[in-house]
N, C-alpha and C positions, 0 to 999 in steps of 0.2 A: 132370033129369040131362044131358041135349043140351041145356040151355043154358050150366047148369054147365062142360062140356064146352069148348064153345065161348069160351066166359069164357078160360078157361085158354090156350088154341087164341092168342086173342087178346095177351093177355098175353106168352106165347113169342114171338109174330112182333115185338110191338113191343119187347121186350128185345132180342132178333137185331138189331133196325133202330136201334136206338141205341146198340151194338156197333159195327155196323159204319158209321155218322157218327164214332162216336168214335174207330174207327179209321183210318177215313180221312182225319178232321179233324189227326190227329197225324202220318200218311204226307207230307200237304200242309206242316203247321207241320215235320218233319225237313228235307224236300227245299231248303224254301226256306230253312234256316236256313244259310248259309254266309258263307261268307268273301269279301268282295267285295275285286275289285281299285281301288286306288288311282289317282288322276288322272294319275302319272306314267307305270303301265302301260297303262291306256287311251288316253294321248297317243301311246305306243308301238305300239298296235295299229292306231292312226286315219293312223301318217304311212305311207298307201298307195303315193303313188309313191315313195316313197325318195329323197327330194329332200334330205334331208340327212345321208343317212349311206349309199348308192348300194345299200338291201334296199328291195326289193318288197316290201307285205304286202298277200298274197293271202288271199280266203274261197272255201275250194273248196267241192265239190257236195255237201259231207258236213258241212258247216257248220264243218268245222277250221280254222285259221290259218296258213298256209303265211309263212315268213319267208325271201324268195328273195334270194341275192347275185348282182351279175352272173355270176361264174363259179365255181358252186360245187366244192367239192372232195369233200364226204362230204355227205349228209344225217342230221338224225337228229329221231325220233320220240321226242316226248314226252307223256309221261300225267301229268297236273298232279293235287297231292296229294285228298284225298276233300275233301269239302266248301266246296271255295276254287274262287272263279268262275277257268276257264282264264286268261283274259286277264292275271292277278294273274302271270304267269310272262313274259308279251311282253318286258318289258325283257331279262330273262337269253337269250330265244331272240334277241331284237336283235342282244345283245350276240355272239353264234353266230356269228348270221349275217354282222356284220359280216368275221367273222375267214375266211368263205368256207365257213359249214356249212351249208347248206341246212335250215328246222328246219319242222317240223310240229308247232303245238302242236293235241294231241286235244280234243275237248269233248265227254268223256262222257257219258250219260245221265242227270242230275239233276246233275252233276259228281261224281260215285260212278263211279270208276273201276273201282271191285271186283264192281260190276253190270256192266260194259259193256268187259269184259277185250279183247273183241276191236274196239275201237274204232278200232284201228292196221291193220286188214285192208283193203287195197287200197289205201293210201296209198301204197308205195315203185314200184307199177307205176305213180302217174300221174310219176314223173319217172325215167324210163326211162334219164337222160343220165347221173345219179347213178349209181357203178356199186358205193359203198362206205356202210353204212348202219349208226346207231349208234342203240339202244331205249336210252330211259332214263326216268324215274317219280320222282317225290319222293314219299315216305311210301307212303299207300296206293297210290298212284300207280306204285311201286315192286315191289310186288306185281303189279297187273296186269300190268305191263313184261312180269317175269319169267316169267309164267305165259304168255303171249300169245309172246316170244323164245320157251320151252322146246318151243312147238306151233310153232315159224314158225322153228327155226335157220336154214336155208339164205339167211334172209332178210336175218341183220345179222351183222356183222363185229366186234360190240361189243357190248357191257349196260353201264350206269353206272345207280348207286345213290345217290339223293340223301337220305341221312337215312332208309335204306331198306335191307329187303332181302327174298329169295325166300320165299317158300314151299312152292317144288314144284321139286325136284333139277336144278340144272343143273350137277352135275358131269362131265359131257361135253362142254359147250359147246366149242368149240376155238376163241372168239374170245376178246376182252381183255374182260376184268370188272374195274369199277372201284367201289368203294365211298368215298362223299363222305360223312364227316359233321361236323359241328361239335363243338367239344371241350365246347359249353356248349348242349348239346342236352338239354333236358329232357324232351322228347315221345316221342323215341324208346327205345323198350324197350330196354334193355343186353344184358338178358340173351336174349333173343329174337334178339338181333341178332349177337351171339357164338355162338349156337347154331347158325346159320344158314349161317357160315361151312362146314360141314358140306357144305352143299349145293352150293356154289361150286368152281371147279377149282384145285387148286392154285396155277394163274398168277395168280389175283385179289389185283387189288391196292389197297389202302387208302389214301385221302390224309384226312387230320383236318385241320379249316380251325382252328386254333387261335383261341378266343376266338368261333369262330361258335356260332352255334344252330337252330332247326329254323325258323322262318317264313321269316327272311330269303334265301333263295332264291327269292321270290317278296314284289311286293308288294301284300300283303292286311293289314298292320296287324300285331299282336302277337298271338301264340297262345297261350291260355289252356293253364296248365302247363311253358311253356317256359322255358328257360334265359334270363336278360339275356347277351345277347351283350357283351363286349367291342370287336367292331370296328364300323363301319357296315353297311348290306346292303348298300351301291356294294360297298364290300371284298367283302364273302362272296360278291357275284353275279361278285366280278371273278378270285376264286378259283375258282370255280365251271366260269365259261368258259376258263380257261388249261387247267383239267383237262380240260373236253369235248372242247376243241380237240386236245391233248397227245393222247389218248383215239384222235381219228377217225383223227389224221395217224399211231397207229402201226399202227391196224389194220390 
């Protein structure tokens, strides 16, 4: 009977132990399945001194990507969408910074923004000079934004939504909320995303990149489910930044 027992005993643990291999073999195979960025956004995060377009690119202590202009005017914090390596975002924050935004791209934990919501804490104190600050997230990315703005208002001047939107009320906020999205967006939920507005303050305000869609704000290649864009991603990311900029300068 006590061996019997024991049989059994045995049996339990080694079911549990190939449970949790299996599941940790699939935690490993989710995390690393993502979206890598392209040779043109990693040439963009590699030109550190700024020697051909006058932005610093800095890696601070937090392992984020800081995209510094000689003399910045606003900064702004961003949360790059779930599953897409940060860096896939460097050309659009270039493009920022060129125009004199100071940009922080975040780098998540796994690149799961939705894990690692407060990944934007202590960033706006390492540039003390900056005195005007704008949060903004593509997609999931978008979400944490907002949840992270609705516990930190005092901190930004601004929220933008890249193919994105809240899900935790910021109908108080009292700075500018802008919602970006592509007219050939297939990733983004419509109707989630119309519901949403709910949560926003009356002043928010919507620009539609006609003919964009949901990757191209970032380059990681084509997203499974999405819309064919009719314009280029130069276009959409060049849409993208006139809106950030438009964005900081009226905060």
């Amino acid at each position: 009977m006590v061996g019997s027992k024991n049989t059994i005993a045995k049996r339990i643990l080694i079911a549990l132990a190939v449970v949790v291999v299996v599941l940790v073999a699939a935690a490993v195979w989710y995390v690393n399945d993502y979206s890598h960025a392209d040779n043109v956004a990693l040439a963009a995060v590699a030109d550190e001194d700024g020697a051909t377009d006058g932005v610093e690119v800095r890696t601070l202590p937090s392992g984020d990507i800081a995209f510094v202009p000689n003399r910045p005017t606003a900064g702004l914090v961003f949360y790059p969408g779930g599953k897409v390596q940060p860096e896939a975002y460097a050309p659009l924050m270039q493009q920022c910074a060129q125009r004199g935004i100071l940009c922080v791209l975040l780098k998540p934990t796994f690149n799961l923004a939705i894990i690692d919501m407060d990944a934007a804490s202590g960033i706006t104190a390492q540039f003390p000079d900056v005195t005007k600050w704008v949060i903004a997230g593509h997609s999931m990315g978008g979400v944490a934004a907002a949840d992270y703005a609705s516990r930190h208002a005092d901190e930004f001047d601004a929220i933008a939504f890249l193919a994105a939107y809240p899900a935790v009320d910021l109908s108080r906020f009292d700075g500018k909320v802008l919602s970006i999205v592509g007219s050939n967006d297939g990733v983004l939920n419509r109707d989630k995303y119309e519901q949403a507005h709910e949560l926003l303050p009356d002043s928010a305000r919507e620009l539609v990149i006609e003919g964009g869609n949901h990757a191209y704000y970032g380059n990681y290649g084509e997203q499974a489910n999405d819309g064919q864009a009719d314009i280029t991603r130069e276009n959409q990311q060049a849409q993208a930044t006139d809106a950030l900029v438009d964005l900081a300068a009226a905060a």
